[in-house]
N, C-alpha and C positions, 0 to 999 in steps of 0.2 A: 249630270255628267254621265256619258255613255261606258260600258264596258267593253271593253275588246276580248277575244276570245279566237288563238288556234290552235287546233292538234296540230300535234307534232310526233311520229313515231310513240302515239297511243298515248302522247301525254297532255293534257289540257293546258296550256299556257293562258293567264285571266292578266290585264291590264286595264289598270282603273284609270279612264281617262285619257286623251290625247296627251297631257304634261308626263306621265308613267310612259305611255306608249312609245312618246319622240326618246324618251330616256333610252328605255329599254332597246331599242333600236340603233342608236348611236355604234359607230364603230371603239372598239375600247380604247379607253383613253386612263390614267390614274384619276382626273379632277372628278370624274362621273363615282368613282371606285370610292373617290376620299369622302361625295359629298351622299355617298349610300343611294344610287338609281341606275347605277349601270347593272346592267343585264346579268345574271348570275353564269348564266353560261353560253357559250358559241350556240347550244341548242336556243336558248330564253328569244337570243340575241336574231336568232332567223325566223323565229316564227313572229317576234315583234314587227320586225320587217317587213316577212308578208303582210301583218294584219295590215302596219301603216299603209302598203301599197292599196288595198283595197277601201280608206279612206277619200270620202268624196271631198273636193275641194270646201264648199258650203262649210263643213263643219270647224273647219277651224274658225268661222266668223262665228259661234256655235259657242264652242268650247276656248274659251280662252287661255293661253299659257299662264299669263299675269292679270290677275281682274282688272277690268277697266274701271272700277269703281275707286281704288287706292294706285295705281300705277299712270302716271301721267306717258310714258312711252307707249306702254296699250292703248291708249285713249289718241294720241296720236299715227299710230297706225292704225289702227281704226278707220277714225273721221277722214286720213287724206285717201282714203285706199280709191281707186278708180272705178266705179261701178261699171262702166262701158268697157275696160281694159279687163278687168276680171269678168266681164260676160263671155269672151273669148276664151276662156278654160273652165266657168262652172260646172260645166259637166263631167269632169275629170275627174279621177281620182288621183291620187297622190303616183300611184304606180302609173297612168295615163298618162298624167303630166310629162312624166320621164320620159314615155316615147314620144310624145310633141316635142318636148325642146330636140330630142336627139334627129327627132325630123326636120324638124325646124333649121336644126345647125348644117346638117346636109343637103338643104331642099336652095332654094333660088332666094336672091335677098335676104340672108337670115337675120343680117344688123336690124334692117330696119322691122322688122316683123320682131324682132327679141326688143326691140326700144319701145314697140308701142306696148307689146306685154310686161314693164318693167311695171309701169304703176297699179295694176291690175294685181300685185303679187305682194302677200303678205311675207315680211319675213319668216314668218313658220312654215308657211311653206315651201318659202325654196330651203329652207333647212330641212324639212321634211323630206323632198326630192333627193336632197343630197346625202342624206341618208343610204338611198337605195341607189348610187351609182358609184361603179368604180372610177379608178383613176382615171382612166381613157375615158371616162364617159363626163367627168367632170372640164377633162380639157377641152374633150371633143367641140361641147356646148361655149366654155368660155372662151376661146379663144375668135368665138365668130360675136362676139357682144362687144360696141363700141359704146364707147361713154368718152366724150371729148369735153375740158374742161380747159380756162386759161385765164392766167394772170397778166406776165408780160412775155410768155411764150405759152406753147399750145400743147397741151398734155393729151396722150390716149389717143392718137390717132393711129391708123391702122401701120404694119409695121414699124414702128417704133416702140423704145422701152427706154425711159427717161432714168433717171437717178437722182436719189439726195446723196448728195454732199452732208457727210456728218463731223466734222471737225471739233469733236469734243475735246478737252482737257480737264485735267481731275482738279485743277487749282483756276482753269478757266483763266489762264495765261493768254494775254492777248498776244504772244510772240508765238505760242503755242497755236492757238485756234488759227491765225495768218498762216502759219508754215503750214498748217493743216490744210488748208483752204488751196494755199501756192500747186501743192503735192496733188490734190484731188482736179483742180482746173487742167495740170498739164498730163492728166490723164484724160480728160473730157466728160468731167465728172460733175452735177448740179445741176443740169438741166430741172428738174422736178424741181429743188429746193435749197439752198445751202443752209442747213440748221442744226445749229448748236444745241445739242443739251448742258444748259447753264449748271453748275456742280452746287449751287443752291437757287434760292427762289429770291435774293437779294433786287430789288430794284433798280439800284445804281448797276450792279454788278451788268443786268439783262440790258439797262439801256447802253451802260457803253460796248456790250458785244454787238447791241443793235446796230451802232454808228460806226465799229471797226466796218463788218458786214457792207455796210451800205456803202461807204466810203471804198472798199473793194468794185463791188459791182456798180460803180456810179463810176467811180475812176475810169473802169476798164470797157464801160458801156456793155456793160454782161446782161443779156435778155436772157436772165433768171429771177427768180424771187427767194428774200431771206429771212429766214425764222428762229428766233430763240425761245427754245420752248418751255417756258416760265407758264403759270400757273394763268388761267383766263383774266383773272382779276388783274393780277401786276401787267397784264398786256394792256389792258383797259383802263388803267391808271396810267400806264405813260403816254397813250394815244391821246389821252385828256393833255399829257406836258409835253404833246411834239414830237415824240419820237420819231425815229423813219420806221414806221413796223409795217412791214408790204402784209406777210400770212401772221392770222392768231393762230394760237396752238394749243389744244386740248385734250387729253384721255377722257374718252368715254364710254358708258357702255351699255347693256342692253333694260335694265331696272334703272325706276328713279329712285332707289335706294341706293344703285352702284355711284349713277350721278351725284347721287347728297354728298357718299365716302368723297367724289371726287370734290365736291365745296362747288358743282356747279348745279343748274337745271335749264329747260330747256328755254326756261324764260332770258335767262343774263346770257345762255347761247344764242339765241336769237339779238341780243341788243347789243354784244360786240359784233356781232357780224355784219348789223348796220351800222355800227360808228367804223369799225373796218372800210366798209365800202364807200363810206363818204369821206375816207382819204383820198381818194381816186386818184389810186398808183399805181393802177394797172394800165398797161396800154393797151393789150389784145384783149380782154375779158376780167370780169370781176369778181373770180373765185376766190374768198378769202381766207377761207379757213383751212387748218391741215390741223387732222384727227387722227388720233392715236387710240388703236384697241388691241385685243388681244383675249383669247379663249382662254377662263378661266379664273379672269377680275372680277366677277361676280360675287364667284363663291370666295374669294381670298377676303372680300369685303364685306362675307357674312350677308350676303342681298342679293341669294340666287333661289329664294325661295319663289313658289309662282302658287297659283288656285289650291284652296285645300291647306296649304301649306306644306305642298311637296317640293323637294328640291326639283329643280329644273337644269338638264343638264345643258353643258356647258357651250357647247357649239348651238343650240340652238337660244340660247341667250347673248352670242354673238350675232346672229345673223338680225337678231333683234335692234344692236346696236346698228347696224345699215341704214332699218327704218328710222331712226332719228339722221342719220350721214345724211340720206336721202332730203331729209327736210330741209338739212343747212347747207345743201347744196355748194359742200368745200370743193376747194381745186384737187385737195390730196386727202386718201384716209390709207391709213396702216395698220395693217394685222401685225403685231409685233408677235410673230409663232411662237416662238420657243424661249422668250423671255422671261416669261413669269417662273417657269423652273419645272424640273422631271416631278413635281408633284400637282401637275395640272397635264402635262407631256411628257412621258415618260424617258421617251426614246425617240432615236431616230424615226422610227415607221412610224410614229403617234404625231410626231411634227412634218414629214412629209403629208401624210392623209390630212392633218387641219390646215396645214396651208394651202393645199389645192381644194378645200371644202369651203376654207375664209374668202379664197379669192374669187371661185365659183357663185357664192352665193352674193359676196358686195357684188360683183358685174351682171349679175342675172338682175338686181334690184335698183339699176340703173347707177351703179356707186363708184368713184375712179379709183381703182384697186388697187393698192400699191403691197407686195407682202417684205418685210424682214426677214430674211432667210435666215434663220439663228438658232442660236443655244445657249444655256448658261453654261460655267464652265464643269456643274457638278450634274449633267443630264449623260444619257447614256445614246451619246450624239457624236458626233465627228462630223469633218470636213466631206469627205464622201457622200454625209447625206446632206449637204448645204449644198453641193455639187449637184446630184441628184433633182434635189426640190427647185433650184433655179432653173434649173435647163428645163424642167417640166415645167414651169412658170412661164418662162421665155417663150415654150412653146404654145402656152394658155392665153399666150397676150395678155401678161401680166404688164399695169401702164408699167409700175415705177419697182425699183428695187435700190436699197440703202448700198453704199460704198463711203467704207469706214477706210480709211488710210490702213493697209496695213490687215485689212480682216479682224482685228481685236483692238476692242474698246476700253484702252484703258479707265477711262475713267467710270463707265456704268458696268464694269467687269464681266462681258460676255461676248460670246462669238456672233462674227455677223459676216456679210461678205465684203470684198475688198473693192478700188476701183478696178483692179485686173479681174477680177470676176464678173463685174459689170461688162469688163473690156470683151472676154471671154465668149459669153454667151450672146452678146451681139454680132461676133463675128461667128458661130457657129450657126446663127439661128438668121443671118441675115437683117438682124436688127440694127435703127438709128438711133439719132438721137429726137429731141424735138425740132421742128425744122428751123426754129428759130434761132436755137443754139448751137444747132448743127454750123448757119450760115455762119455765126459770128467766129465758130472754130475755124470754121472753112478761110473765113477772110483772112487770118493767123496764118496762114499755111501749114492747118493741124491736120488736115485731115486725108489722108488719100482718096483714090480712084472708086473705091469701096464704102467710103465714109468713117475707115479701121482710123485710129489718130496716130499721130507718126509718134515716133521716140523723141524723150525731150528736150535733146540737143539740136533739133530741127526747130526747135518752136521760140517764136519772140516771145510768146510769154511768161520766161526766165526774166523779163526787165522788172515783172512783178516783184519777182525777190533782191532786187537790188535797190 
């Protein structure tokens, strides 16, 4: 294990290892603070940064965050990493890098030139990069990175910003989830997903919101797909009795110890997503899966330890989570920001900075990046900064972003953004829908000259509610 070492205004800063270093370097955050690796001060915290930028690429294949020896996620970013794609940057250092992708994002073709460098890139490094760049410098770079995925419509193509449809209820009221569903379609809301958070992990309960669901979008020939996000297992038990399940749906994260907490690993991820695919119910493509993460599941689950047995901070055990995304090649993954609570995100500026860090790094890692712009309700957050981190989002080319009825979620008790938020920063930013879904609004007579969607007194699909 190498030692790092800078002066600083005559004072020696010593970092034991790249695992210490990425810590040290991190912009602050509480979960760093709660799990003992954040930087002791704004000084610790800039010379960490230098040092990392003077890191050559190579070492991190070197220096592991998580042994390969007991961590089945190291072992798989490892073994798929691209040798010919990462010949394209070995000679970089971590601070080089930075000015490649930023050249890269301004120079001629940057999608396809940032597609072929995706596999070539460990997730510790592009959490390492992202480290050392500011906000503009994180948009700069993602918003030129396409990643196109498809089920029965087409996610992530260039302007455009899709949306889930989230239609929760706290009793999982089938009169409730409908009217949910009714409310977010005649805003033009679903394209990415319509999915329910089931209010338990019941069976019965998940298949028949499966069949409400399906029974909607089959009715109404809606080129969308729909998910109730029940536990991997209970998906793959009703897949065995029939159900209509178009996307699986899973939390995961960057340790196979977070994965254990979650009851999955990457083996039964792998074999629902072939029993998934051999439903073949997609029309346009066969992405099956929609992933759910979030900076800061590691440590809440006791499994953010890495080499040595040091804590591993927190964003750079999300970007870890990608490299497994990457593998399972889902339609949809979500950084859920500022869910977990002001003791992993404190504040507003701590959940802006990880969400344009979450969405920078899944797109740089070839991942279709959808962010939750949120808060619990005990964080020291407001709408101003949900306001704020979307429209930066919007302008990052971010694919997807959640619209909750209403902005608040009654039943998982937290803020998130509305469909008029969605509605919002499409017409500010110029942004569609998926073209698919686009057409089907279009054929409705939903949609204007612009693609804005009219008021809901224009639209036939008020027959839905009757």
């Amino acid at each position: 294990m190498r030692s790092y070492r800078r002066q600083l205004r005559g004072h020696t800063y010593a970092f034991s290892g790249l695992t210490e270093l990425l810590a040290k370097a991190s912009p602050p955050r509480s979960g760093d603070e709660l799990a003992g690796c954040a930087a002791a001060s704004a000084a610790e915290r800039v010379a960490a940064q230098w040092a990392l930028a003077d890191v050559p690429l190579p070492e991190f294949l070197e220096d592991l965050v998580v042994p390969y020896e007991s961590d089945e996620i190291t072992r798989l970013i490892v073994d798929e990493l691209d040798a010919g794609a990462f010949a394209a940057v070995s000679h970089l250092t971590v601070g080089g890098l930075r000015d490649r992708l930023l050249e890269i994002a301004a120079g001629p073709d940057p999608a396809a030139t940032l597609a072929a460098l995706a596999p070539g890139l460990m997730p510790e490094m592009a959490a390492a990069v992202s480290k050392l760049m500011r906000a503009q410098d994180l948009v700069a770079v993602a918003r030129r990175v396409e990643v196109t995925t498809a089920f029965r419509d087409t996610i992530g193509l260039p302007g455009r910003m899709a949306t889930r449809l989230q239609p929760n209820h706290p009793t999982d009221d089938p009169r409730g989830v409908a009217a949910a569903v009714l409310d977010g379609l005649l805003l033009g809301a679903g394209d990415a997903v319509i999915g329910v958070n089931p209010a338990t992990d019941s069976p019965q309960v998940t298949r028949d919101l499966l069949h409400l669901l399906d029974e909607v979008r089959s009715r109404y020939d809606i080129p969308t797909q729909t998910c109730v996000l029940a536990h991997v297992t209970t998906t793959l038990e009703l897949i065995e009795r029939g159900a209509p399940v178009d996307l699986v749906f899973q939390s995961v994260g960057g340790t196979q110890a977070t994965n254990a907490a979650f009851g999955v690993d990457v083996a039964l991820l792998d074999q629902v997503r072939a029993a998934a695919v051999d439903l073949h119910r997609g029309t346009v493509g066969e992405n099956v899966l929609y992933l759910e993460t979030g900076q800061g599941s590691s440590l809440s689950a006791g499994a953010h330890l890495g080499t040595g047995g040091r804590p591993v901070d927190q964003q750079t055990l999300e970007a870890r989570t990608y490299g497994l995304a990457r593998h399972l090649q889902p339609l949809l993954v979500n950084t859920v920001v500022g869910f977990i609570g002001p003791e992993y995100l404190y504040d507003g500026k701590q959940i802006i900075r990880a969400g344009l860090e979450d969405h920078f790094c899944g797109k740089l890692l070839g991942v279709p990046m959808g962010v939750d712009v949120c808060y619990t309700n005990h964080a020291e957050a407001d709408e101003d900064d949900t306001d704020v981190l979307l429209t930066m989002l919007g302008t990052a080319g971010c694919t997807y972003v959640i619209a909750v009825p209403g902005a608040d979620d009654a039943m998982l008790g937290y803020q998130s953004t509305s469909c008029h938020d969605a509605l919002y920063v499409r017409d500010v930013l110029g942004l569609r829908a998926a073209p698919e879904f686009e057409a089907w609004l279009d054929g409705l007579g939903m949609l204007d000259d612009r693609g804005g969607v009219l008021p809901v007194d224009a639209s036939p699909l008020l027959a839905i509610g009757r």
